[in-house]
TORDREN-234120 format. One line per 4 residues: number of its first residue (from 1); their letters; for each residue x, y, z of N, C-alpha, C, O, CB. Coordinates in steps of 0.001 Angstrom, whole numbers. Each point is the difference from the previous one (the first is absolute). Glycine has a CB too. Layout:
N
NUM> A> X,Y,Z,X,Y,Z,X,Y,Z,X,Y,Z,X,Y,Z | ...
! end
This chain:
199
1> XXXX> -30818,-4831,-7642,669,1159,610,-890,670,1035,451,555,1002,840,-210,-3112 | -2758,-440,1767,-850,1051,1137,303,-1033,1109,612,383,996,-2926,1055,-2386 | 1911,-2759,1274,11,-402,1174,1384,-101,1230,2,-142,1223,-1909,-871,-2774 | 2800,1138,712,1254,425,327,-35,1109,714,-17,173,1219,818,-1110,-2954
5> XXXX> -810,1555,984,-332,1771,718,-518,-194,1128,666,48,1035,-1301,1254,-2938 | -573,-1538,1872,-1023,16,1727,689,-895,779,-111,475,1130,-2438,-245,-1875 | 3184,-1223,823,894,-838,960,1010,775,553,270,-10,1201,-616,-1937,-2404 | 1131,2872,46,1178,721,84,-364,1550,1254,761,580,775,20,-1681,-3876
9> XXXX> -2092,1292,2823,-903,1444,657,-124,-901,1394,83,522,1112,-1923,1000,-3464 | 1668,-2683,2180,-473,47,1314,1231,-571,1314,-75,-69,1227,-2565,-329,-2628 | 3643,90,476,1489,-368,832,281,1781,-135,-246,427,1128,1493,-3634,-2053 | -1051,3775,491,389,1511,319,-1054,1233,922,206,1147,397,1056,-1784,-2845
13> XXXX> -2340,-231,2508,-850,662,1184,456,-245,1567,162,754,959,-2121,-1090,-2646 | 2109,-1317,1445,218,-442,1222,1443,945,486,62,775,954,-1364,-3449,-1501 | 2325,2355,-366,839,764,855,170,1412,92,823,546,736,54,-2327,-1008 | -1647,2339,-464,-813,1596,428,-327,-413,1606,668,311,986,-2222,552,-3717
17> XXXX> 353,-1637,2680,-718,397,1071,1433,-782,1251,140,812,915,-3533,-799,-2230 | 3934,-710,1429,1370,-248,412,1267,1095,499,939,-58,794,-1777,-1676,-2386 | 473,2399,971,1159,1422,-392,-759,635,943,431,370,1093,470,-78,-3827 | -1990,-160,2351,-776,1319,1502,-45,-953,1324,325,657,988,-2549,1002,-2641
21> XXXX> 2092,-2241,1784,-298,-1430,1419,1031,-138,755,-57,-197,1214,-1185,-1385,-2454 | 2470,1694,436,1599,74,217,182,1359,1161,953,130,768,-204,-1124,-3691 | -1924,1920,2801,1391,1053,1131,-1171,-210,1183,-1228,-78,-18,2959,2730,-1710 | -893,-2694,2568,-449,-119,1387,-1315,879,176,-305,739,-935,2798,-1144,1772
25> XXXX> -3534,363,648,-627,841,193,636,1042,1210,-684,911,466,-1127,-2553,-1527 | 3036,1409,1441,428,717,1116,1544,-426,588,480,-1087,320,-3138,1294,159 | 3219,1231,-493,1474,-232,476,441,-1219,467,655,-930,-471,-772,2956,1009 | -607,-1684,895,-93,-827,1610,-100,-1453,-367,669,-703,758,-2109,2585,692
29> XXXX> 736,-2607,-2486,-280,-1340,-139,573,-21,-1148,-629,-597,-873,-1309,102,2112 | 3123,1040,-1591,673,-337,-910,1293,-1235,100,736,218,963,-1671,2219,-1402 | 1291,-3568,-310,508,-647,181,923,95,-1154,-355,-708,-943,-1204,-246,2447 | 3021,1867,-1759,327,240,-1159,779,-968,-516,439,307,-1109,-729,1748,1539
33> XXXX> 673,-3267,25,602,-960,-504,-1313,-684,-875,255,-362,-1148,1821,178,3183 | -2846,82,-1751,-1457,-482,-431,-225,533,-1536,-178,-596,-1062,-867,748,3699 | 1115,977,-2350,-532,1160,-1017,1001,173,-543,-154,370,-1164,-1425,784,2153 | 2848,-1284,-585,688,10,-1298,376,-1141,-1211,377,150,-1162,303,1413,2749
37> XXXX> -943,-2698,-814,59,-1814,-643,-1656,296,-945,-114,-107,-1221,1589,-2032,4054 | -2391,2449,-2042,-1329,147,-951,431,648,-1290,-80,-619,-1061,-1587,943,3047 | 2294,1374,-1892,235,720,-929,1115,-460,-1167,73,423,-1154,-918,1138,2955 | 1632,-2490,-1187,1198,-197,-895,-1129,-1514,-1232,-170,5,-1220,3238,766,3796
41> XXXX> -3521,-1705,-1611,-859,-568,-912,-832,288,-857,225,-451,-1123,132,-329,2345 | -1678,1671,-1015,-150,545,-884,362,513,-1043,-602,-400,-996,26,196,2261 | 1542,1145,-1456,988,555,-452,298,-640,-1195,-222,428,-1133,880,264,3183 | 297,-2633,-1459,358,-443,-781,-1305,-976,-955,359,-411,-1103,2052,869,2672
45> XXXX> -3415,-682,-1247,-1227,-802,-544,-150,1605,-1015,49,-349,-1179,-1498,-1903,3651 | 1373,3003,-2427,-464,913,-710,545,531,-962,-634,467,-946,-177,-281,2458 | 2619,-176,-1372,969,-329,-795,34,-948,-991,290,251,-1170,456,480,2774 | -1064,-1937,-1123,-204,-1188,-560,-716,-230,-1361,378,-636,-983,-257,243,3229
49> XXXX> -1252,1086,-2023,-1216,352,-614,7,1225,-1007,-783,284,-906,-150,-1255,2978 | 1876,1489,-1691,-163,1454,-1167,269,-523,-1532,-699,418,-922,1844,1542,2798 | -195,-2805,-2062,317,-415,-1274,-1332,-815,-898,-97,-8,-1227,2717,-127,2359 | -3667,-583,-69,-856,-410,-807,-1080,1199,291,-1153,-430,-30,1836,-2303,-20
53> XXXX> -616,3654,230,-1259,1299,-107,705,872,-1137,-818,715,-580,-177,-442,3445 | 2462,-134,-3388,619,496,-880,-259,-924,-857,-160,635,-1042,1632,629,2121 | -1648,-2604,-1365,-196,-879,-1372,-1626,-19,-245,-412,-228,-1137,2696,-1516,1566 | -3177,1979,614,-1461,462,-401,-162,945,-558,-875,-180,-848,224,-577,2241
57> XXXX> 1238,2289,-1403,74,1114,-155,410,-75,-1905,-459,724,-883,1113,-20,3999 | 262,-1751,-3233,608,234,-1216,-828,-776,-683,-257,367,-1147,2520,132,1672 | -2853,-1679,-48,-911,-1086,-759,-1174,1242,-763,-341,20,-1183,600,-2666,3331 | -670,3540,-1119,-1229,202,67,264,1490,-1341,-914,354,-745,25,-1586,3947
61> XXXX> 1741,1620,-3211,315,763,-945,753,-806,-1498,502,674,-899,-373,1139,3153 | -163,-2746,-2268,378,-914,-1069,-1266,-121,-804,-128,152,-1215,1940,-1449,2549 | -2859,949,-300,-1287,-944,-354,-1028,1357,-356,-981,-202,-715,1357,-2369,2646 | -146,3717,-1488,-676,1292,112,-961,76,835,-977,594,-454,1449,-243,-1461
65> XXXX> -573,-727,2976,-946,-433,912,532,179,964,686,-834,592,-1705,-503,-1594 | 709,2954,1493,484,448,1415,-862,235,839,-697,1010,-98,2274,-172,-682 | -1705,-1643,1701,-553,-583,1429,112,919,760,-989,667,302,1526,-2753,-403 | 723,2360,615,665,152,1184,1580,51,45,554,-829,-722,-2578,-236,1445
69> XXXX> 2811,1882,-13,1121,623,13,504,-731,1562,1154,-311,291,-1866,2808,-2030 | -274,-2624,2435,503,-578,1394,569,1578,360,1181,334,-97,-369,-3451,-319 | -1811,3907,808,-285,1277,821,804,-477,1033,1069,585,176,-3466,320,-782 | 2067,-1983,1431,-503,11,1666,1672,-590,176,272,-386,1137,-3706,-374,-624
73> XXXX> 4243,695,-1272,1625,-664,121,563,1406,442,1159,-100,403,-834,-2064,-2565 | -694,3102,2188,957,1533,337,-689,422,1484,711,689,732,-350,494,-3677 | -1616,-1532,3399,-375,-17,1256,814,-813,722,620,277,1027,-2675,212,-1612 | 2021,-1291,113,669,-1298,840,1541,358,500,598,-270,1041,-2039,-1578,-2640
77> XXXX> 1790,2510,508,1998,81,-389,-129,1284,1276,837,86,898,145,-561,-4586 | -2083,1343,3574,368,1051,925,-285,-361,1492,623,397,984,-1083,1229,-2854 | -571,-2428,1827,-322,-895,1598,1098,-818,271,-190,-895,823,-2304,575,-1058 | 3432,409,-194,1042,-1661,29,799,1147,538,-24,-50,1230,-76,-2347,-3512
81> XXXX> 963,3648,1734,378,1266,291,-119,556,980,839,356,828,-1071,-258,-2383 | -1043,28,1507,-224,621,1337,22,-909,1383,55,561,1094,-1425,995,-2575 | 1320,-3065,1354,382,-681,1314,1384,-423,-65,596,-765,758,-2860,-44,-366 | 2727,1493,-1528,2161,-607,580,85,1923,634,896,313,784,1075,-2852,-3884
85> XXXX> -2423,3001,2888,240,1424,381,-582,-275,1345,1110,-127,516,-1255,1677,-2816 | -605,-1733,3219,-869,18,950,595,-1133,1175,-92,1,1228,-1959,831,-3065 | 2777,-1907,761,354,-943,1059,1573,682,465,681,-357,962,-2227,-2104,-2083 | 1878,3582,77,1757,131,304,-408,1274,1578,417,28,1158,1315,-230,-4751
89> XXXX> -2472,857,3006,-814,1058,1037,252,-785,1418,893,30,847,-3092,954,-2659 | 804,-1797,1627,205,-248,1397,680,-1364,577,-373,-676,959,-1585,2153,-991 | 2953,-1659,-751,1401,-421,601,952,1071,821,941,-260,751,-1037,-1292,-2783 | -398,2733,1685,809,1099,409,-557,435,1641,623,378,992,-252,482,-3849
93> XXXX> -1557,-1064,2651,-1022,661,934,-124,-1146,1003,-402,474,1063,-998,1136,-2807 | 1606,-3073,1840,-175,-795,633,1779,171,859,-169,-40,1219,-2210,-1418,-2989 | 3549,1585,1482,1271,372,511,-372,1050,586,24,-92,1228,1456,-769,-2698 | -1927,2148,919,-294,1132,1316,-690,-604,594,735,-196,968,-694,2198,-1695
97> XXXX> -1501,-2819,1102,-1108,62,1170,1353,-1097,828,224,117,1205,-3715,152,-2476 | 4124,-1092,548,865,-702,1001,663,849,887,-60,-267,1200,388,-1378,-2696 | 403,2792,1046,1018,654,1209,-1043,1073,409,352,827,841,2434,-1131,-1818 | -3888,359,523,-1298,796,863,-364,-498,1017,356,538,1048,-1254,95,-2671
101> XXXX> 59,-1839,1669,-505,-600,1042,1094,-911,1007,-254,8,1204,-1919,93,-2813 | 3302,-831,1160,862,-622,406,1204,470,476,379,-455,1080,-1461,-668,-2255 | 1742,1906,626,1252,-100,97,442,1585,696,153,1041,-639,8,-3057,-1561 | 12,1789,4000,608,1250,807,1039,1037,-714,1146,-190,-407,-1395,-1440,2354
105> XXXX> -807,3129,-1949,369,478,-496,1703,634,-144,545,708,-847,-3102,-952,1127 | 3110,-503,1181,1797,339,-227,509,-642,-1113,1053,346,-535,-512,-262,2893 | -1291,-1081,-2768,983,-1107,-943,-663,372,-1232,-144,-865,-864,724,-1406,2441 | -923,3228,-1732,-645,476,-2028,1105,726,-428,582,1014,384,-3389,-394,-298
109> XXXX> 2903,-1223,-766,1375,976,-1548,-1003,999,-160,-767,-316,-909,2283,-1702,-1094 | -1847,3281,2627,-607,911,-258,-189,858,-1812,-977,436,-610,1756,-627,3460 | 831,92,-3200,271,386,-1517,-998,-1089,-1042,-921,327,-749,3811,523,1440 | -2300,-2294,-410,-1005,-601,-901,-1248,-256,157,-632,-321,-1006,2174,-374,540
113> XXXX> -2330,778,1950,-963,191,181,-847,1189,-907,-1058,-218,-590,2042,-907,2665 | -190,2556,-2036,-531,852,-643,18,91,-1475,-626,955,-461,994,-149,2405 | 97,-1436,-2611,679,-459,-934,-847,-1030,-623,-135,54,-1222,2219,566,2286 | -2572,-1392,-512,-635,-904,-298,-1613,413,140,-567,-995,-452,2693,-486,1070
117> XXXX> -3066,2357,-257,-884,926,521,-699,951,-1519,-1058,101,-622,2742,-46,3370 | -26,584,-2769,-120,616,-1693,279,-703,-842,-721,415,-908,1220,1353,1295 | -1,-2501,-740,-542,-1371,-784,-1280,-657,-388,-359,-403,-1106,2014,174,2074 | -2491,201,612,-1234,-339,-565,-928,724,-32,-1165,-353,-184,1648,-1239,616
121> XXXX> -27,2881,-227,-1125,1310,-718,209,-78,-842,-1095,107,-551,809,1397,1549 | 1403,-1720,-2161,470,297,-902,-890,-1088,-901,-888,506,-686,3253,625,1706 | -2192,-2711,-1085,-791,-689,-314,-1220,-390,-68,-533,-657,-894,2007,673,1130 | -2163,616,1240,-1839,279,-423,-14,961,-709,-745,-258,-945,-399,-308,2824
125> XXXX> 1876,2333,-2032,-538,600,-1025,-25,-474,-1398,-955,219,-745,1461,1276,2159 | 909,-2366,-1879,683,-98,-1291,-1573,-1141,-384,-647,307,-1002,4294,59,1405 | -4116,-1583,435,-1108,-592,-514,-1490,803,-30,-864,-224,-847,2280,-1777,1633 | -1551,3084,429,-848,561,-395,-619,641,-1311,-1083,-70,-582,1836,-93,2492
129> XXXX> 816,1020,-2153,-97,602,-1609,-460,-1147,-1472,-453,348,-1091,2697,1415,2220 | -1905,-3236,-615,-293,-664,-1226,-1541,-741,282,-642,-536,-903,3489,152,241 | -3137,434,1569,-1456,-677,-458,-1370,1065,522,54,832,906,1152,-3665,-526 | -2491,2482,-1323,-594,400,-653,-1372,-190,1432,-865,876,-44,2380,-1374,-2919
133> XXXX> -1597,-85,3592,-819,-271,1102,111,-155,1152,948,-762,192,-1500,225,-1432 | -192,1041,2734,682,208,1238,159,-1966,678,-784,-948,57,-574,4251,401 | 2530,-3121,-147,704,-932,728,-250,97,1284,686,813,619,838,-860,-2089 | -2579,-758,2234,114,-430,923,1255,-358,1276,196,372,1157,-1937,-653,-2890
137> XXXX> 2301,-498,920,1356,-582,564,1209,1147,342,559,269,1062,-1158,-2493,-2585 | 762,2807,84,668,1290,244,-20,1179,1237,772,548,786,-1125,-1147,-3028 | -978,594,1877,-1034,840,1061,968,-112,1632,610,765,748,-3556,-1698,-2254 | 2595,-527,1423,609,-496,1456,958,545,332,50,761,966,-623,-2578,-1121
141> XXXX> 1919,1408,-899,1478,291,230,-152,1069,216,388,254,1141,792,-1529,-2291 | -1696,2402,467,219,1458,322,-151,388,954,823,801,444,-1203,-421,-1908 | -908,-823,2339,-409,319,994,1054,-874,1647,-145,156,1212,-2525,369,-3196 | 3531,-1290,1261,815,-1105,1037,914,1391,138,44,629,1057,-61,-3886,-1929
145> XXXX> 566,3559,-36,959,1055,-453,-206,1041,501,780,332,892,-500,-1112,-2631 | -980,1363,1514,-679,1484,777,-412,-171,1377,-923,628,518,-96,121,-2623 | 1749,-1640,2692,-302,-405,1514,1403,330,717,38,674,1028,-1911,-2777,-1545 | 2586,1778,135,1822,534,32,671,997,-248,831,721,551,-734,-2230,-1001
149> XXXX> -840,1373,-886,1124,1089,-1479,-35,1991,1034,1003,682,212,-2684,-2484,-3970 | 575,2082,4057,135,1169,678,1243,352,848,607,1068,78,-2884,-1371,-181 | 2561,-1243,905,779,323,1046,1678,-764,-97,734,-747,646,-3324,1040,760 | 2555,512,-2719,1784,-1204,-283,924,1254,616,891,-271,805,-1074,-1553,-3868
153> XXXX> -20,2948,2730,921,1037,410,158,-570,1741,1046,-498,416,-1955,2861,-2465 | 47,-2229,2647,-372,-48,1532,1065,-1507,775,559,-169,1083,-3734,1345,-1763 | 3044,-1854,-356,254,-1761,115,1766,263,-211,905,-380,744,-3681,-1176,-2205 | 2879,2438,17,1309,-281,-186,581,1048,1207,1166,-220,-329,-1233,-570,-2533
157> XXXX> 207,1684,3912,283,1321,731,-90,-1080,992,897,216,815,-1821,2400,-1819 | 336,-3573,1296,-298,-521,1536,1091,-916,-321,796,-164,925,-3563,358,-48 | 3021,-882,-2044,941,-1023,27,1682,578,-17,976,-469,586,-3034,-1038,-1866 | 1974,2441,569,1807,536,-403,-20,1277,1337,894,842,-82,-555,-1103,-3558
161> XXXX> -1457,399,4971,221,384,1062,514,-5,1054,-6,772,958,-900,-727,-1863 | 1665,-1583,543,835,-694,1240,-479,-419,1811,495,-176,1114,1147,1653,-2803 | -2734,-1463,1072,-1100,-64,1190,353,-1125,1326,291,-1195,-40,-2190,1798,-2062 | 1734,355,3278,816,-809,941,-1539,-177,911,-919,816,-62,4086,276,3
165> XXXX> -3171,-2550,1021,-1294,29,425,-702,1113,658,-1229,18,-76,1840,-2038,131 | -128,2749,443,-243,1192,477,-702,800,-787,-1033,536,402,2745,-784,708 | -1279,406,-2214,-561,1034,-1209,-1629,-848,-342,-1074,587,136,4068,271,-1555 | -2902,-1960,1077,-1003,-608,-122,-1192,266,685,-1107,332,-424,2598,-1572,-121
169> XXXX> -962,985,1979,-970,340,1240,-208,1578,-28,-1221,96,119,2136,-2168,1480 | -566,2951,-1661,-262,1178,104,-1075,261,-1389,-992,725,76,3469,-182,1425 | -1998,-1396,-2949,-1138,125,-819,-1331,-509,-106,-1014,395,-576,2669,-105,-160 | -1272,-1629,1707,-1482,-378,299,-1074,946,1036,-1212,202,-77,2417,-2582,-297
173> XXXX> -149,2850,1375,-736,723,371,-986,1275,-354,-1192,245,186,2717,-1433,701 | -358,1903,-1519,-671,1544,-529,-1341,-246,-722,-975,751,31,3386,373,-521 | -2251,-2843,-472,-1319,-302,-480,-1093,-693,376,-916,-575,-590,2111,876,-603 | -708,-5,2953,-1188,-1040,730,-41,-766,-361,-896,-127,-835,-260,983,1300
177> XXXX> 1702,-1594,-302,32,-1406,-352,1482,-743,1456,507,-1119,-74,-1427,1797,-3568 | 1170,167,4530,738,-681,880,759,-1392,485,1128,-292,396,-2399,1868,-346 | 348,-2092,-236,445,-1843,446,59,-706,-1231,318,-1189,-41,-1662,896,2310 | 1059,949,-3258,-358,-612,-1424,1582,-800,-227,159,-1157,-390,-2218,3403,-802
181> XXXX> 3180,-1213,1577,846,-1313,-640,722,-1074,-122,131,-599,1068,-454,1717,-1268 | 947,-1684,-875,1151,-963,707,176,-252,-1377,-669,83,-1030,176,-1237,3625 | 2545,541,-1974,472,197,-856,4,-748,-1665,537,469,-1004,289,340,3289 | -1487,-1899,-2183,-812,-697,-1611,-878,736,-67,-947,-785,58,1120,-1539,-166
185> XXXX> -802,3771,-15,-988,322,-739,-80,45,-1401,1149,208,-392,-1344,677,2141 | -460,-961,-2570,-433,-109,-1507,-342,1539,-305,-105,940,788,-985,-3596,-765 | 976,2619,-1148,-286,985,-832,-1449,317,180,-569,1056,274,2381,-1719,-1803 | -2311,-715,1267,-1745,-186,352,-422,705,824,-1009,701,-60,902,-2644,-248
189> XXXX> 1376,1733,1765,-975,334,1245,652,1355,45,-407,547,1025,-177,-2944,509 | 1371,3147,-2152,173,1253,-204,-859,505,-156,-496,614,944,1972,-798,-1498 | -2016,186,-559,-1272,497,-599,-1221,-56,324,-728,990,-78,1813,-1290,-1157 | -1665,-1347,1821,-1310,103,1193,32,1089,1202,-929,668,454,821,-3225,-797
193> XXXX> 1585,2517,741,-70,764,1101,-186,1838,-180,-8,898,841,1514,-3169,53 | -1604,2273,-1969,252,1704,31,1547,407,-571,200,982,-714,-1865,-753,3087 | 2389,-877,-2063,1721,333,737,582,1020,-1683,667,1026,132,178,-4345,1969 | -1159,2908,-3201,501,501,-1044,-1094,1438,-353,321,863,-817,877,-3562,30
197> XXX> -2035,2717,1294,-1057,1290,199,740,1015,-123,151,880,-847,-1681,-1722,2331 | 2124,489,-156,617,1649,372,1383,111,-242,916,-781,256,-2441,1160,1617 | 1516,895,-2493,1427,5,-858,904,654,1131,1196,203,-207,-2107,185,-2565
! end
């Protein structure tokens, strides 16, 4: 049985140390189809495995010879947690930077844009509140977020404004920004430019 045990410690380390290795080091080089096929495997190898860390557990209380409980299986369950939470996140956050950087701002469903915005405030706080150590990754989103989120009032008033090119031009102007526009501008270049500054 001991030697059992230490074989068993050291397949439940690995996917400890697996479980932390699993979340990205950064939004930007995130590949969430990646990370989510990694996370779902794990997941299931670890699944797999619980039934023979539950028949050690019972051996070992049969025999009276308690080893080990397999601590490091509830780290793991919450690291496994915390990357289906993180990958749904920034599934959310990767659709906004799309109609951020890409997609002219006449053609944004402004409602679900905003809509979708408080959504993922809503989901970095709800994971913030459950884990126990600062998130890097998180970190990011918030800060992707707090790059926009100020100026949704401003975004949604310019869009349900009926804005005729004229109006445009007169707003680029007042914000110096004169020649700045045309008519595919982004959200992005809203915001580099000043243009959502001034209310």
């Amino acid at each position: 049985l001991s030697q059992l045990l230490k074989q068993q410690v050291r397949k439940i380390n690995k996917y400890k140390d697996r479980s932390i290795n699993n979340i990205p080091n950064s939004v930007a080089d995130t590949n969430c189809d990646s990370f989510s096929k990694k996370t779902s495997t794990l997941k299931m190898k670890v699944d797999k495995f619980r039934p023979i860390i539950k028949d050690s557990i019972r051996y070992q209380e049969i025999l009276e010879a308690k080893t080990t409980d397999f601590p490091e299986l509830k780290e793991i369950d919450s690291n496994i947690d915390f990357a289906e939470k993180l990958i749904q996140t920034t599934r959310i956050w990767e659709s906004l930077a799309s109609r951020i950087n890409e997609v002219p701002f006449v053609h944004i469903d402004m409602q679900k844009f905003i809509e979708d915005s408080k959504e993922l405030g809503n989901e970095i706080e709800n994971i913030r509140e459950t884990i126990t150590k600062p998130s890097a990754f998180l970190s990011e989103l918030s800060v992707n977020l707090q790059e926009f989120d100020p100026y949704l009032d401003q975004l949604q008033q310019l869009s349900s404004g009926k804005m005729q090119p004229r109006h445009w031009l007169k707003l680029f102007h007042d914000c110096g920004q004169e020649y700045a526009y045309n008519p595919e501008i982004t959200i992005r270049q809203l915001l580099s430019l000043g243009i959502l500054m001034n209310k």
